[in-house]
C-alpha positions, 0 to 999 in steps of 0.5 A: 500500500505505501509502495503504491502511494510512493510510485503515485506521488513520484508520478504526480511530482514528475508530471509537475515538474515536467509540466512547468516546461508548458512555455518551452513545448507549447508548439504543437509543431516543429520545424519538421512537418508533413512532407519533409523529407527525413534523410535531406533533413538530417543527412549526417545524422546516424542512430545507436541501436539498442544493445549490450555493452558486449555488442557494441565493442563487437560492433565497433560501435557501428551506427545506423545512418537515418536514410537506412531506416527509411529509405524504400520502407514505411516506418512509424517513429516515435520520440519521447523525453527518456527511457524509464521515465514514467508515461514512457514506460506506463503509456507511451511504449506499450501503446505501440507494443500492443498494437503491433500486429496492426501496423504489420496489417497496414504494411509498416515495415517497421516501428521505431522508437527514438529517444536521448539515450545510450544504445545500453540503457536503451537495450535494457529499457526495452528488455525490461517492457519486453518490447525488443520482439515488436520495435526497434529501440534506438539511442540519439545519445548526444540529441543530433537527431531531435536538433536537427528537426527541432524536437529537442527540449531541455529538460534539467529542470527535472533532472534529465538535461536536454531531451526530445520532446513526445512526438509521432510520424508515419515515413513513407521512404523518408518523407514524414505524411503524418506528425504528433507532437504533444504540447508538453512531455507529460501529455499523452494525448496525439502521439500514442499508437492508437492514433497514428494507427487512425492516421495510416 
């Protein structure tokens, strides 16, 4: 019982916390948008997939370049401020799991989660919500990806430094035709997996 109050109250002080950033995540757009093209927007740009520490030296550290994701294929991506943070874990993630044999109907070749974090906790993140069967987990370990579509947003205030902001799109070969973008991080209202799957 004093468990569940103690996950309640931690839950309700993050969303405050998270909630005071309202001026900073107040667009309900980013400079990204419907028909942008995600490889000419972010051309230099490469990803971390999630993995051990073991597979990353084994890798080289190897990268996956952004245009590798989308090219020729139809992709739901989603980004949010963190992994193990709270609506992440509780809403967020799970909204896509769940519904994955859906998007699989409606031809997607692949959905994507995308957040400011290492490849490592990104691997054991997604190994703890049992997810790693139906998405792919990515790291954008120093936020290049999010700078580049002007979805980063600092978070210090709640202790996590810069981050992305919660976001959605749907890339058909590189070109965003659908786009979420929650008002502030600690909504979940337009970029879960029910609604992009509306939008498809």
């Amino acid at each position: 019982m004093a468990s569940a109050k103690l996950k309640k109250s931690s839950l309700s002080t993050m969303k405050t916390m998270m909630g005071s950033f309202q001026i900073a995540a107040s667009r309900s757009f980013a400079s990204v948008s419907v028909g942008t093209d995600l490889v000419s927007t972010a051309p230099e740009v490469s990803l971390q997939k999630a993995r051990t520490w073991d597979e990353g030296v084994e890798s080289k550290f190897s990268t996956t370049p952004v245009k590798d994701l989308f090219k020729d294929k139809k992709v739901v991506i989603f980004g949010l401020p963190g992994a193990f943070t709270g609506v992440c874990s509780a809403q967020h993630v799970p909204s896509y799991k769940n519904n994955i044999d859906k998007f699989k109907a409606k031809g997607v070749d692949s959905v994507i989660c995308v957040a400011v974090n290492d490849p490592y906790v990104m691997n054991g993140w997604a190994e703890k919500l049992q997810a790693k069967e139906a998405i792919e987990f990515y790291g954008d370990f120093d936020g290049s990806f999010h700078k580049s579509l002007d979805l980063g947003l600092d978070l210090s205030g709640a202790l996590l430094g810069p981050r992305s902001q919660r976001w959605s799109a749907y890339v058909v070969d590189g070109k965003v035709k659908t786009l979420n973008v929650e008002k502030v991080p600690s909504e979940f209202k337009v970029s879960g997996g029910e609604v992009i799957l509306d939008q498809i």
